[in-house]
C-alpha positions in Angstrom: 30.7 54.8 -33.5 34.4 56.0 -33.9 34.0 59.1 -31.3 32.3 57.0 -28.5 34.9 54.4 -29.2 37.7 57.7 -28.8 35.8 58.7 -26.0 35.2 55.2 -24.0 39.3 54.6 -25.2 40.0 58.1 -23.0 38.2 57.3 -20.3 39.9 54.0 -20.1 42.8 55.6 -20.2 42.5 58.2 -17.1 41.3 55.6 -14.9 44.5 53.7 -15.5 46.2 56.6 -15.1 43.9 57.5 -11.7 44.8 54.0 -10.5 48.3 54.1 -11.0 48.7 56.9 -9.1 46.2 55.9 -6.5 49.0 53.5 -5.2 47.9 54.2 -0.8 50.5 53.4 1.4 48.1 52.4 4.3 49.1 51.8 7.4 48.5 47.8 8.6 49.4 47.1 12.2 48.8 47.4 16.3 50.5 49.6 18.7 49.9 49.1 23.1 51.2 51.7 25.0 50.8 51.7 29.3 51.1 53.7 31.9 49.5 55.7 34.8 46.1 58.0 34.9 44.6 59.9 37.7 40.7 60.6 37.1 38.5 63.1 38.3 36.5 60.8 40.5 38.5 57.6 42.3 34.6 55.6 41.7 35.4 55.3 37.9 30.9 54.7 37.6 30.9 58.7 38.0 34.1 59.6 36.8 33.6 61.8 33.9 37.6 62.8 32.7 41.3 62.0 32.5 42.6 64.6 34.5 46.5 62.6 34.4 48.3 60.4 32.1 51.9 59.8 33.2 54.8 57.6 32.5 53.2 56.6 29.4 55.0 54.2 27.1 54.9 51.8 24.0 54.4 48.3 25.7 54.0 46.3 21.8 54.3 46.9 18.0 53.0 45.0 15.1 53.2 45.6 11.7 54.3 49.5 10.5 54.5 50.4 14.0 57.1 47.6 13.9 60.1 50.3 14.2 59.1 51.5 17.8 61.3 50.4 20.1 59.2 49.5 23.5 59.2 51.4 26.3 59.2 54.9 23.6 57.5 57.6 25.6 54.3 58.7 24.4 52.0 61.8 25.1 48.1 61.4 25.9 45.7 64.0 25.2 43.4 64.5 28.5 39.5 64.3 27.3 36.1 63.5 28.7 34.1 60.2 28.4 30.9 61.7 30.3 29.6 62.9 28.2 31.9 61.3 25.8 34.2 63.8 24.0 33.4 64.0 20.2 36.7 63.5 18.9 40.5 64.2 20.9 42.6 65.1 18.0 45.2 63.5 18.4 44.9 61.1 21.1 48.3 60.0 21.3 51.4 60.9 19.4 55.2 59.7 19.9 58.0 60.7 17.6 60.8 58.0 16.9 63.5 57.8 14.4 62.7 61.3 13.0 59.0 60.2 12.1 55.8 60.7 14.4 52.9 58.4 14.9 49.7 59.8 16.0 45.5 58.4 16.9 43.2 60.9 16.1 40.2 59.4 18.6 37.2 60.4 15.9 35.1 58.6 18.3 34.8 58.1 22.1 32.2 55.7 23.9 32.1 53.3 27.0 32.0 49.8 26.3 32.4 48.8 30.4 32.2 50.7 33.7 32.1 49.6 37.1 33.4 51.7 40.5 37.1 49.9 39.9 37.3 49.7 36.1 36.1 51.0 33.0 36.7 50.2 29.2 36.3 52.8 26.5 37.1 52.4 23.1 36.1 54.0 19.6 37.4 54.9 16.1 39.9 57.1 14.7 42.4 57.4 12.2 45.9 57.1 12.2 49.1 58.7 10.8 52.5 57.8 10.4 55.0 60.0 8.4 55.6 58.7 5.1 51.8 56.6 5.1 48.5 57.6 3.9 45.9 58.4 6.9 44.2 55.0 7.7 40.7 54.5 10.0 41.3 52.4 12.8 40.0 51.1 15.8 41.4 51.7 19.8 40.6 51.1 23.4 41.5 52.2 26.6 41.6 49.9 29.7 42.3 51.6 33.3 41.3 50.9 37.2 42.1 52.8 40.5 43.9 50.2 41.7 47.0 52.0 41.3 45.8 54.0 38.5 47.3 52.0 35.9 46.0 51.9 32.2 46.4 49.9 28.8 45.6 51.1 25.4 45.8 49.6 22.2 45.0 50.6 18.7 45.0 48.6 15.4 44.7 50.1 11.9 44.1 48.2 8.3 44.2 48.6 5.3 41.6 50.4 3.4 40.2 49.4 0.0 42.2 50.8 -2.9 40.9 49.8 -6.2 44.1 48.0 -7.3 45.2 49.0 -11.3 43.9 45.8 -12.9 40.8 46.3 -11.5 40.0 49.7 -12.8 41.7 49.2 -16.3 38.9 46.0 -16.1 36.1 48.0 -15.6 37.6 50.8 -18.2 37.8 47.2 -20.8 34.0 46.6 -19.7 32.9 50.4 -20.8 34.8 49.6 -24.1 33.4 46.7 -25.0 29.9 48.2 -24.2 30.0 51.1 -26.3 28.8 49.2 -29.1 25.1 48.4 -27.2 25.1 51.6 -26.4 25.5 52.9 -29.6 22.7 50.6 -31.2 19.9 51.5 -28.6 20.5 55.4 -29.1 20.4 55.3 -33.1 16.7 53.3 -32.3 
């Protein structure tokens, strides 16, 4: 009985430590950037690439992106949506203030297409210096009416067992030792 209560005791004890030092830094907010594209194909129901992306910019901020100044350039990676590309790494970066933000696109699909407009979104995950890597969501809105396009992303936070939670479940494994103990001397 003592050396399973020793042993339950150390296991509480790393996952406190574990959680402790599990202490994410997500990244919670929404960046919009705009700006021009020129596609392969000026009927966007057969074109199949971003062959352009020019003047683009941070239109809005939320959140940790919150620091950007709009109207920061940004860069664009050029990819293919027909077929869809299986991942643009990264999609977009900017650097401002001495830290970058970046969209790894982990996912690209069509969500709406017609000969003047077209809609693709997907998944990703985002970076900011200082923050852990966070899944997130973005889109990309464009027509050939002038070329013009809109993207936004949002990214949230991811679950992170908190330190009172695991040191509860740690307590739980404690206080079952002793039922555990009983049905193995049976």
């Amino acid at each position: 009985m003592k050396k399973l209560f020793i042993v339950c005791s150390l296991v509480v004890a790393l996952i406190g430590f574990m959680a402790f030092n599990a202490g994410a830094t997500s990244i919670f907010g929404a960046i919009s950037l705009s700006g021009n594209t020129i596609f392969d194909n000026t009927n966007l129901n057969l074109a199949t690439m971003f062959t352009a992306f020019n003047g683009v910019t941070v239109a809005s901020v939320d959140g940790d992106y919150s620091p950007i100044t709009p109207g920061t350039p940004a860069t664009f990676s050029l990819f293919t949506f027909r077929p869809p590309a299986a991942s643009v790494i990264p999609l977009w970066t900017l650097d401002f203030d001495g830290n970058t933000y970046s969209l790894d696109a982990t996912s690209v699909g069509i969500a709406y297409s017609d000969p003047r407009n077209i809609v693709l979104e997907g998944s990703g995950v985002a970076h900011i210096t200082g923050k852990d890597d966070t899944n997130g969501a973005w889109s990309i809105s464009a027509n050939n009416a002038g070329q013009t396009f809109s993207f936004s992303s949002s990214s949230s936070v991811s679950g992170v067992p908190e330190p009172g939670t695991m040191l509860l479940l740690g307590s739980g494994m404690v206080g079952m030792a002793p039922f555990i103990r009983r049905k193995f001397k049976k």
